[in-house]
C-alpha positions in Angstrom: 1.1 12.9 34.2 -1.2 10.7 32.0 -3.7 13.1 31.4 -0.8 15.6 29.9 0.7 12.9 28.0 -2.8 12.3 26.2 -3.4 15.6 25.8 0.0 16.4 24.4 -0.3 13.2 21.7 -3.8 13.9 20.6 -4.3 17.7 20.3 -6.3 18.9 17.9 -4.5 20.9 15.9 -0.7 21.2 14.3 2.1 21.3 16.8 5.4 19.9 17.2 3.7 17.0 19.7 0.9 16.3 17.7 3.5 15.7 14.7 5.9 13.7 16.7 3.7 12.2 17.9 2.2 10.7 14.2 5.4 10.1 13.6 6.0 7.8 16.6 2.7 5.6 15.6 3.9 5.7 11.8 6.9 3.6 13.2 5.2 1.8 15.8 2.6 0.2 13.0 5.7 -0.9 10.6 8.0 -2.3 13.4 4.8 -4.5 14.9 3.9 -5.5 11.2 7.3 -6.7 10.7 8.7 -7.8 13.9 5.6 -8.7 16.0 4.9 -7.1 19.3 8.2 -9.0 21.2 10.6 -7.7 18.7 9.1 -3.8 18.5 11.8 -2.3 20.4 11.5 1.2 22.1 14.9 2.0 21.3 14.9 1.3 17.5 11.8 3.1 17.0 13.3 6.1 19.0 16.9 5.7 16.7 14.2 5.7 13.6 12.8 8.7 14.5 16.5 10.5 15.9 15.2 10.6 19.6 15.8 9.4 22.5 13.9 6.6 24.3 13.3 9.0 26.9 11.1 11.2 24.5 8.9 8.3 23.7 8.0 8.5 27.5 6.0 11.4 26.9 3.6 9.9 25.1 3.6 6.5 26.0 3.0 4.8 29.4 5.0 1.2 28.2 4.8 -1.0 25.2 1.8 -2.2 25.8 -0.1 1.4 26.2 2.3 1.8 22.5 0.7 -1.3 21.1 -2.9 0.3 22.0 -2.5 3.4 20.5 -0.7 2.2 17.5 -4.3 -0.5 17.4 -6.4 2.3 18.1 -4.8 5.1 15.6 -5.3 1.8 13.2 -9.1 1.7 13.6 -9.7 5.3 13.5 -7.5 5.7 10.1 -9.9 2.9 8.7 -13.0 4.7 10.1 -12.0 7.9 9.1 -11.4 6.5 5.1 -14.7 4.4 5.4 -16.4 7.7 6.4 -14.8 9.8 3.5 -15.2 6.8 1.0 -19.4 7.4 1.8 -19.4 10.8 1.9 -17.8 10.8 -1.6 -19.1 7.9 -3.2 -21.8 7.2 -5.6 -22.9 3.6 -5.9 -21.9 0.9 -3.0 -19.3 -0.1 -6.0 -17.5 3.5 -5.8 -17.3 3.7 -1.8 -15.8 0.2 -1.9 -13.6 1.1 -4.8 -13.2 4.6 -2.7 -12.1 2.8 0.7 -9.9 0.3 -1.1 -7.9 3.2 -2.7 -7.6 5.3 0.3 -6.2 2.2 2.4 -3.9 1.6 -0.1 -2.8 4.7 -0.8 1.4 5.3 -0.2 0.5 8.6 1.2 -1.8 7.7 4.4 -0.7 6.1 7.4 0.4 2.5 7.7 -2.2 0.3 9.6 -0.9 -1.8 12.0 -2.6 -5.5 11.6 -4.1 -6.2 14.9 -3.0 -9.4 15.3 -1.6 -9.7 18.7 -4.5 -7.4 20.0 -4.7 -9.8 23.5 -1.6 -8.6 24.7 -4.2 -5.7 25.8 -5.8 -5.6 28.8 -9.4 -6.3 29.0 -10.8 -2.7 28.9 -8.3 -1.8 25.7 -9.0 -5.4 24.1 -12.7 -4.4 24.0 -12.0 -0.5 23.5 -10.7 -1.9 19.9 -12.6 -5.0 19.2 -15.5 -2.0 19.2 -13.9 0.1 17.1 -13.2 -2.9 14.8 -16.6 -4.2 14.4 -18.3 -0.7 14.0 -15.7 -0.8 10.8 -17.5 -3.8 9.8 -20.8 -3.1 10.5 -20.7 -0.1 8.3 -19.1 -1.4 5.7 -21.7 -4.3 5.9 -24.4 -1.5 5.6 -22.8 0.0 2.5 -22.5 -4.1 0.9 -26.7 -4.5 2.0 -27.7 -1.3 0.0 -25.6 -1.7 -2.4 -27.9 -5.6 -2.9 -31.3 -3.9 -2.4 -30.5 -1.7 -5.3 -29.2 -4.1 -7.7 -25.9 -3.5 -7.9 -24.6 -6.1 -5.9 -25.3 -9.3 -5.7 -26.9 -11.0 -2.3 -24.5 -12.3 0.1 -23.6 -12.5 3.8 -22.7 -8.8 3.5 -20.6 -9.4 7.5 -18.5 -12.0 6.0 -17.7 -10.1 2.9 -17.6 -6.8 4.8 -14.8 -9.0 6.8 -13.1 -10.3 4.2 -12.5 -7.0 2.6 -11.1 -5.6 5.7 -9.4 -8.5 5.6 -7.4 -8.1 2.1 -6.7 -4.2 2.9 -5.2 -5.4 6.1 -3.0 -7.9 4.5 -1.0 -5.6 2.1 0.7 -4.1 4.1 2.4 -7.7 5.3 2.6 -9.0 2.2 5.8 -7.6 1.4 7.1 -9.5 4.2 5.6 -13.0 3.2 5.8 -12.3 -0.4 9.3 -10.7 -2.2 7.5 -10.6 -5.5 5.3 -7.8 -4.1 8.2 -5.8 -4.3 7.6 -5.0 -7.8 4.4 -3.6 -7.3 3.2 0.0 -7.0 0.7 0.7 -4.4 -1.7 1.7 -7.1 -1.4 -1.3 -9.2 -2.4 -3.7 -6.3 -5.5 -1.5 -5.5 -6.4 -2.1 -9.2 -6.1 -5.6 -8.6 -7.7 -5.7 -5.4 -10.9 -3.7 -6.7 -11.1 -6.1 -9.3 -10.9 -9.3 -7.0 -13.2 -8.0 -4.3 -15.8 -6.7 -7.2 -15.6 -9.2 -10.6 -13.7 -12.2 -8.8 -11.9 -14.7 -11.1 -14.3 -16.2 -13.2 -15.2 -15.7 -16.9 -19.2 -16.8 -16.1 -20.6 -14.5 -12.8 -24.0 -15.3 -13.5 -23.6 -18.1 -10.6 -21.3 -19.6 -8.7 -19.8 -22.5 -10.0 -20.1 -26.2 -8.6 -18.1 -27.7 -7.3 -16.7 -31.1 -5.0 -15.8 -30.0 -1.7 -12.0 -31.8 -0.9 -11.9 -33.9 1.8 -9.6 -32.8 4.5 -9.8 -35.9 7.0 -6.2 -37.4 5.8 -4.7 -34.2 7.4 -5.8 -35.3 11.0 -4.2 -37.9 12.7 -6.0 -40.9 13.9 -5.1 -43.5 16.0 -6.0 -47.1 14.7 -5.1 -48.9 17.5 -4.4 -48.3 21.1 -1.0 -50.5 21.0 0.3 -48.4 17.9 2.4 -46.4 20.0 3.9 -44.4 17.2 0.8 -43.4 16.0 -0.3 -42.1 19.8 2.6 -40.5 19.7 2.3 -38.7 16.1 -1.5 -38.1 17.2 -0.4 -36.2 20.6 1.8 -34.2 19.3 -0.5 -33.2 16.3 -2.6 -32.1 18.4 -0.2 -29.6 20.5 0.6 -28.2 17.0 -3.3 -27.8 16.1 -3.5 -26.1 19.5 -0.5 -24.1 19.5 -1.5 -22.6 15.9 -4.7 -21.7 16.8 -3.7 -19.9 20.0 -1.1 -18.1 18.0 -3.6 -17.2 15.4 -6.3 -16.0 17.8 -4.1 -14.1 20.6 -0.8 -13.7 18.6 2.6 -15.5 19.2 3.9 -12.6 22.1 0.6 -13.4 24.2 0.6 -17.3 23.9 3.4 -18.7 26.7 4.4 -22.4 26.6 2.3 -23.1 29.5 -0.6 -21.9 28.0 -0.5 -24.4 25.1 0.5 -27.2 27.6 -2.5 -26.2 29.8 -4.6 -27.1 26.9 -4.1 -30.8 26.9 -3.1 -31.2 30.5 0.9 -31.4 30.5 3.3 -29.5 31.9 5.7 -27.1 30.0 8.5 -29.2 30.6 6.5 -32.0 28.7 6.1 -29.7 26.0 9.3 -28.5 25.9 10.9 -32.5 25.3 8.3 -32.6 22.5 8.4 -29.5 20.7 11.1 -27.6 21.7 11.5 -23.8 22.5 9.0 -21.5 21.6 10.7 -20.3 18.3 11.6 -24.0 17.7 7.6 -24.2 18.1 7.0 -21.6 16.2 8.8 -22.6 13.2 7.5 -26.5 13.6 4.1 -24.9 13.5 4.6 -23.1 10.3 5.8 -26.7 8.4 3.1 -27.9 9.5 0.9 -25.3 8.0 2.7 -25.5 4.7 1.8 -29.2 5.0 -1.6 -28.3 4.9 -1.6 -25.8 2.5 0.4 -27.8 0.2 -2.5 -30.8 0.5 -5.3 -28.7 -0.6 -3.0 -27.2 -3.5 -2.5 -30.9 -4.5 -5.7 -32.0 -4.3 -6.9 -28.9 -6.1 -4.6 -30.0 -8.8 -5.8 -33.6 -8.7 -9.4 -32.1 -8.9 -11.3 -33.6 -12.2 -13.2 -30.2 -13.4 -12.7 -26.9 -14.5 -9.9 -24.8 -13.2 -12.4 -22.3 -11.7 -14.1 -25.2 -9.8 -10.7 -26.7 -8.6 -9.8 -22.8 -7.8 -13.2 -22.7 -5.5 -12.5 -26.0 -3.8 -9.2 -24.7 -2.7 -10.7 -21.7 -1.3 -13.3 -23.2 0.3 -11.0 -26.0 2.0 -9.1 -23.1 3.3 -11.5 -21.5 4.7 -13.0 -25.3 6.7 -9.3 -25.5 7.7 -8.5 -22.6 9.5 -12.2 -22.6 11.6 -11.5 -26.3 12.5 -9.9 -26.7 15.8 -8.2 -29.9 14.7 -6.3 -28.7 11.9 -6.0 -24.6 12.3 -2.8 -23.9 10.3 -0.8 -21.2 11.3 -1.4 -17.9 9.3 1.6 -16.1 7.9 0.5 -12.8 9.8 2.8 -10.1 11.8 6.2 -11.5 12.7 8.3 -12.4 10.0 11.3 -10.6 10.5 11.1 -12.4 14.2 11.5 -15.7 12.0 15.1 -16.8 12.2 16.9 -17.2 8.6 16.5 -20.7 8.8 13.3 -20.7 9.2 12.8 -18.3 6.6 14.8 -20.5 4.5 12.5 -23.7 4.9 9.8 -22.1 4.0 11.0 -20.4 0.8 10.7 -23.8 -1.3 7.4 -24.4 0.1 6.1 -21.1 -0.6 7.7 -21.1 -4.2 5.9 -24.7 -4.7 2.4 -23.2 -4.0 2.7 -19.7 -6.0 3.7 -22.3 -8.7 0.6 -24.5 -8.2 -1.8 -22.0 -7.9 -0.4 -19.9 -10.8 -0.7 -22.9 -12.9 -4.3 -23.5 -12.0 -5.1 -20.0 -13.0 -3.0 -19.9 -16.3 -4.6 -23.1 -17.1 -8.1 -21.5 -16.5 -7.5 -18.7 -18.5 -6.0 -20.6 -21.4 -9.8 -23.0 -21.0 -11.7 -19.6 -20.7 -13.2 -20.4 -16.9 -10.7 -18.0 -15.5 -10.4 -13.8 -16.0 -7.5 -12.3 -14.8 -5.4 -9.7 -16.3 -2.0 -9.6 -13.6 -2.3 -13.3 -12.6 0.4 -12.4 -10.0 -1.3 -9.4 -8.4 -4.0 -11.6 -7.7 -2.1 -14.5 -6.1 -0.4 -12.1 -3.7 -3.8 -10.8 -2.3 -5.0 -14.5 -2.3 -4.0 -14.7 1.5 -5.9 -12.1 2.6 -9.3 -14.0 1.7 -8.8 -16.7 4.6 -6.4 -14.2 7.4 -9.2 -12.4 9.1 -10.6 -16.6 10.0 -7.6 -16.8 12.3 -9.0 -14.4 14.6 -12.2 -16.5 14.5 -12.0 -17.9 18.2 -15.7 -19.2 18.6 -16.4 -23.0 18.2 -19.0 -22.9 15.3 -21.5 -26.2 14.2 -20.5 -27.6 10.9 -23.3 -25.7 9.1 -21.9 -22.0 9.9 -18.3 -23.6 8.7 -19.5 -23.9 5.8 -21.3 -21.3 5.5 -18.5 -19.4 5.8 -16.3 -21.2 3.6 -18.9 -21.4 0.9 -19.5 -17.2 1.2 -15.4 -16.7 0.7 -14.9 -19.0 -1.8 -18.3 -17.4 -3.5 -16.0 -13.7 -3.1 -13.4 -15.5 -4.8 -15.2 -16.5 -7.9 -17.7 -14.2 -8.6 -16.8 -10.9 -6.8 -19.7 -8.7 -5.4 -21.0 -7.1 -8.1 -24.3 -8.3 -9.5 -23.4 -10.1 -13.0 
């Protein structure tokens, strides 16, 4: 029975299975982007489609085997423009121009963000963690010729290869996270994204600018001293928060369980549960907290005495050291947002309004001081995000020195682009 469901779904050729079939992972990818893999019902992609649940059947084992294919069919689309983008391209400038426009095309199938890609088993989690990094290492390949001919500058050419995957990834979400988006075509955004990945934001590429890194220490709690039982308290449960973020960032919020995160310092899930609450409680508790922290660095990259473009790089590369530090490890605004309950939603809406004010106020300032080139100032703060998402899925424990030299190679994208000056 498996055998003929496979061989029904991925025929070869055109045929009312094969099409259906399309058409079920077309729905799949936008109901996980939205809803997260807890909230992608069977049923309502079957209604979307004017099917019965019983059709899905005969192409799908469960949700899971769903979640696999629609991961799978993900990787293979990006493979398959990657591939094209090469085969058509001139320069390493056109086949990442080339990629970027075929992602983003309206036309081509929506990728589904592979967020919550452990609630795979082992041989699928592997089957596309594979398929992922061949993506990168070719697009890395394209980036290192593209230097050894001159046309773009040196760089870590896996971090920006990630980075870029990481941006194309994130449109597709950001109309979720982001209302303004709405007012953009698909085709403006690729202009915009083209012109981030390749010029970045500053007037002077020659080099990338200096700048003061921002300290990041007065987000962690400390505990003075042992009698200060508030602060124990505040300390404790900042940490569950740190560790509930990053487990939600690096398997997704459907794979991480209460007991999980209590595991991870020792309590029971009834401990956590007095502290925190219910998962979505959780959940919602970890996101003010990551506006807390994003809201910091948005501060002190207001605060910062220098140029726009340096404050505007300092940002960036705080960003980056937060979400590879264990102890602070916001949580990403990834899949899942229609899961969010509307008051949930609703706190975060001033928040979010606060830092697209900031942060468009830094780069109107920079323009008006000639540090900062941009032409849609908004276009570019909606990709901002994407820079920093693909970090959550970082799960290694890296020494200080690879944090920062991963921070310093994103917030070097940021500024100067890719393209040699």
């Amino acid at each position: 029975m498996k055998k003929r469901r496979e061989a029904l779904a991925r025929q070869n050729f055109p045929g009312a299975a094969a099409v259906r079939h399309e058409q079920m992972l077309d729905a799949a990818a936008r109901h996980l982007n939205a809803s997260g893999v807890s909230l992608t019902s069977l049923s309502d992609i079957a209604e979307s489609l004017g099917v019965s649940r019983a059709t899905l059947y005969q192409y799908i084992e469960d949700r899971e085997d769903l979640v696999f294919q629609c991961y799978r069919r993900s990787c293979e689309v990006m493979a398959r423009h990657l591939g094209e983008a090469v085969r058509l391209g001139g320069d390493a400038a056109e086949v990442v121009c080339l990629f970027i426009d075929r992602m983003l095309d309206p036309a081509q199938p929506e990728i589904a963000t592979r967020a919550e890609v452990a609630v795979l088993n082992q041989e699928r989690h592997e089957i596309i963690q594979g398929l992922y990094d061949a993506i990168i290492t070719r697009l890395a390949k394209v980036l290192e010729t593209g230097a050894q001919a001159g046309e773009l500058r040196s760089c870590d050419t896996t971090i920006s290869a990630s980075t870029i995957i990481s941006l194309v990834t994130w449109v597709p979400l950001m109309r979720f996270w982001a209302p303004a988006s709405h007012s953009y075509r698909p085709e403006q955004i690729a202009v915009a994204l083209k012109s981030f990945v390749l010029e970045g934001v500053a007037v002077d590429r020659r080099e990338m600018p200096e700048f003061q890194p921002i300290n990041l220490s007065p987000l962690v709690a400390r505990v003075v001293g042992v009698f200060d039982r508030e602060a124990v308290v505040d300390a404790k449960r900042e940490t569950l928060l740190a560790i509930a973020s990053r487990l939600f960032n690096s398997k997704g919020i459907d794979s991480t369980s209460l007991e999980e995160i209590a595991g991870h310092v020792g309590a029971t899930k009834r401990t956590l549960y007095h502290h925190l609450g219910d998962k979505q409680t959780l959940l919602a508790t970890c996101y003010s907290r990551a506006f807390k922290i994003f809201l910091y660095i948005m501060e002190c990259m207001t605060a910062y005495e220098g140029t726009r473009v340096q404050a505007l790089a300092a940002s960036f590369h705080a960003l980056s050291r937060a979400y590879l530090r264990d102890d602070l490890s916001p949580l990403a605004p990834l899949v899942g947002h229609e899961a969010l309950k509307g008051e949930t939603q609703a706190q975060m809406e001033p928040q979010a309004a606060a830092l697209t004010e900031g942060y468009m106020n830094a780069m109107n300032t920079g323009r008006t001081e000639g540090t900062i080139r941009i032409d849609d100032l908004m276009a570019q703060l909606l990709l901002m995000p994407g820079l920093v998402s693909w970090l959550v899925k970082d799960t290694g424990t890296h020494a200080e020195e690879r944090v920062e030299h991963i921070a310093r190679e994103v917030s070097t994208l940021f500024c100067i682009g890719l393209r040699r000056a």
